[in-house]
Each structure stands twice: as structure tokens, then as C-alpha cells.
C-alpha angles and dihedrals in degrees: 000000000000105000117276088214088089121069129243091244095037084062084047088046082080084077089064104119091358126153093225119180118204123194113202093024098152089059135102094259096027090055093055088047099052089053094050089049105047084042081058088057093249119143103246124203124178135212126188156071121311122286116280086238144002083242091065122125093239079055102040093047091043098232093161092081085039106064147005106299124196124161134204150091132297094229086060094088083174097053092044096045088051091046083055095048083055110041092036086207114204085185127045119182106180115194096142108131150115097279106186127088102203087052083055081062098047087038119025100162094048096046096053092030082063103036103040105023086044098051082052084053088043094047101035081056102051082048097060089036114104089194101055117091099146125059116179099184110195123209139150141287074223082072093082129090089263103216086165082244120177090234128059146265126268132204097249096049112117119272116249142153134197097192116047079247092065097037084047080065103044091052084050090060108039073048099059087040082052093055088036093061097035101041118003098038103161089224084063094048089130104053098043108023096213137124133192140193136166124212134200127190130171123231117335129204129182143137107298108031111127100165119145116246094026121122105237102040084049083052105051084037094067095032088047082051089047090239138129117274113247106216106190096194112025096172093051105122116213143170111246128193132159116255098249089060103066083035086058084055095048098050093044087049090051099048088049099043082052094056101045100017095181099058100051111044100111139099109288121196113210110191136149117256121275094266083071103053099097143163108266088241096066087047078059099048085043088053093046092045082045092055102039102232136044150083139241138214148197111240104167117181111205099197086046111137103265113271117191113254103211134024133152141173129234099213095172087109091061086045100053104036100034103028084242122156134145125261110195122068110222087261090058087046098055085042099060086041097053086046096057097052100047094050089045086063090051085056092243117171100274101197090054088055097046089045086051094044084057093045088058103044081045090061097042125109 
């Protein structure tokens, strides 16, 4: 295990002046990203499509007039490499994708075209890059051969995928340990400069996702209408966490990556502690508790794509080696998120909150 002499934000304090590239920044994780890292003094620069909404936290928290701001899509190798020869990025975390298993169904192409033709552009591009010495490649828990098991899953279990989303992930990942092994091999770190790592994390929750098919956003939608909340699998058990906690993962394994680049460089799984893995049904009675009113319902669709039951993490990889551990239980978790959405519906200054809500998971044992 890294040393626990050092604080968590002392290992953060390496961003510091740092050119830091960001995929997927307008999104609901890469938005959060990209505040904790310009609060960290890093030089963030995004790449990616528009925001889902103009309720979005990158929107919300006006992220567009606070840092460097491209837009543009993976599949456009021209556009991202000219976004690398400007930025000169020395960190890349690439977290840019189609993120939604129900859409793989409506949209199988696009969703593997994106994820994994995008991760060869973002990748392609860190190879022929001089300044890039630190690849943080985010995937999925869904990347994993899913057999619905009561453990979890470890780093070194094989890649899957029942629905083209979650093969899209597992491609994405036997692809960054392919480019790992030909052109980034740790043993080889002198003569190429390069590291690479690949993250997984479960589901995620947190202020400013408006996704569609996405618990939470389904959630606030139907509390904000006044309705009550459709849930389509109430019995589906998964590990939640809140947003800041596997981003918490990813910037302490990229300090460290960028530090000892040839210890580091292997898959990383960043998931909440058991008492958070919970049945669907028990997120939406949090929710409702969090906001004060409401009601929830089963609406279960029979002839629904097919969506995994059951899935967990073994993080204790991530425990042991990095010092890494969350820090929110699920109801702190529901508790921030709920937060973020109803002061955003008092218009409440959106980048002050998200930079608070840092600040307190920061100072938490």
C-alpha cells in the first residue's frame, strides 16, 4: 500500500500547473472532473459533444468561461488530434462515450462506433503525442463477463458483455491492455514515456445528471412533476456510489501513475462498500425520504431489453495498493444528490455547491 503519511490532497497537490485533457467533459462525470481539477490548479481542457441538456451540471456550473472548451466527437481523429497539438496535454483522462445500456440497444453502431473507435482516436492520439506521459482510460463495471455472482468482480476476471453497451466496454478494455502490451509496456517506460491505466467504477449518482434511463434523473423528473416515480426493476442490486468517490479513485491513480509510471499501469476497479450495494427499489425510497415528498412505483415492462440483476466490485485492489477507500455511505450519497438538484431549482450558484460538495467528501474519513 502507497504510504498514508501523505495526504489525500498532498498526492492531488501533483496537478498543480498541470496541462490536463478531459474526454467527455461536458458530461455528468466529466464535468465534475474537470471542477475538481481546475480547483486542483490543473490546466483543464475538454473535448467532446454538447451537453444532454441546458440543465446539466457542466452548464449549470458554467464551465464553458472556466475552462478550455472544444468541442467535437471522438470518431473525428482530425478534430482530436488537433485538440492534442494545442493543448500539449502531459495527463489524459478519457472518459468520452455513449454511456446508456437501453440506447446500445436502440443504437448499437453508434454506441460501439463511440466507445470503442473513439478510445483507438483517444489513444492513437496519446501515442504520437511528446507531451503525454499519463493515460487514465475509463470504462465500466458493465465491462466484466457478467455470471450475476454474489462476490465481486476482480481486475483480472475475464471482459463480457450481454448488451452491445457493455461489450463496447469490454472491447474497450482488451483494446487499452492491447495498447498497454504493443506500445505502452511498463518494462519499456524509457524508451516510450507513456503510461497507461484502465478504471472501472459501478453506478454512479451525483447533482446534474439528466440522462435519460438513469435512476436518479428518472427520480428528480417525476418529484420535480410532482408524479410518482416509475422504477422498471425494483429488485436489481447495484453498487452505488456518488460521482466524486470513483473520481476520487481516478485522480489519486493518476497522480500516482504519473509519479511511478511503471507500477501502476493496469486495470483498477473503484466501487462503494458492500453496505451500498442495494436493490433499485430502496435508491428510490432514499430519493423520495431526501426530497421530502413523493411516491414510487413498479413498472415493470415484460418485453424490456434485458438489463443484469446483480453486479459488484471487489475494490480491495485499489484498498490495499493505493490507500484508496470510499468515503460516503449510499445514504450520503442520496443526500448530496438530492442536494444538488433542489438548489439547483432555487438557482443557486451551482459551481459554489459542486466545489463545497468536494471540499466535504475531501475532509471525510
Amino acid at each position: 500500500m502507497e504510504s498514508m503519511v501523505m495526504s489525500f490532497a498532498d498526492k492531488l497537490s501533483i496537478y498543480k500547473g498541470k496541462r490536463v485533457l478531459v474526454t467527455g467533459h461536458t458530461g455528468f462525470k466529466g464535468s465534475w472532473l474537470s471542477i475538481w481539477l481546475r480547483e486542483l490548479g490543473a490546466e483543464v481542457t475538454g473535448y467532446a459533444l454538447d451537453p444532454y441538456t441546458e440543465e446539466d451540471n457542466y452548464v449549470k456550473c458554467d464551465l464553458t468561461n472556466k475552462i478550455t472548451d472544444h468541442r467535437g466527437d471522438l470518431r473525428d481523429l482530425e478534430a482530436l488530434k488537433h485538440v492534442f497539438d494545442v493543448c500539449q496535454p502531459e495527463i489524459v483522462f478519457h472518459m468520452a462515450a455513449q454511456p446508456l445500456v437501453l440506447e446500445s440497444y436502440r443504437d448499437p453502431k453508434t454506441t460501439i462506433d463511440s466507445n470503442v473507435w473513439g478510445t483507438v482516436n483517444v489513444l492513437e492520439c496519446c501515442r504520437a503525442s511528446k507531451s503525454v506521459k499519463t493515460i487514465v482510460n475509463i470504462t465500466s463495471d458493465k465491462c466484466y463477463d457478467n455470471k450475476e455472482q454474489l462476490w465481486g468482480y476482480k481486475e483480472n476476471d475475464p471482459m463480457g458483455g450481454f448488451d452491445p453497451y457493455s461489450a463496447s466496454k469490454g472491447m474497450v478494455e482488451l483494446l487499452a491492455n492491447s495498447y498497454r502490451n504493443s506500445f505502452f509496456h511498463p518494462e519499456k517506460w524509457k524508451e516510450h514515456g507513456k503510461s497507461l491505466a484502465s478504471v472501472r467504477a459501478g453506478n454512479v449518482i451525483g447533482g446534474g445528471d439528466w440522462a435519460k434511463d438513469r435512476i436518479i434523473p428518472d427520480c428528480i423528473r417525476a418529484l420535480l412533476a410532482g408524479k410518482a416515480i416509475d422504477i422498471r426493476n425494483p429488485k436489481a442490486v447495484r453498487p452505488w456510489q456518488h460521482v466524486l468517490e470513483p473520481l476520487s479513485g481516478y485522480l489519486l491513480l493518476g497522480a500516482l501513475l504519473h509519479e511511478k509510471p511503471t507500477i501502476y499501469a493496469e486495470g483498477w476497479n473503484f466501487g462503494p462498500e458492500n453496505s451500498s450495494v442495494v436493490p433499485v427499489g430502496e435508491i428510490a425510497e432514499m430519493v423520495v425520504n431526501s426530497f421530502g415528498e413523493g411516491s414510487w412505483q413498479t413498472n415493470m415492462d415484460p418485453n424490456a431489453p434485458h438489463e443484469a440483476k446483480l453486479l459488484a466490485l471487489d475494490v480491495s485492489k485499489a484498498y490495499f495498493r493505493l490507500g484508496w477507500k470510499p468515503r460516503w455511505s449510499v445514504k450520503e450519497a442520496i443526500s448530496n444528490t438530492v442536494a444538488w438538484y433542489t438548489e439547483n431549482n432555487k438557482d443557486a450558484n451551482m459551481y459554489d455547491l459542486c466545489k463545497q460538495q468536494i471540499e466535504m467528501f475531501c475532509k471525510k474519513d
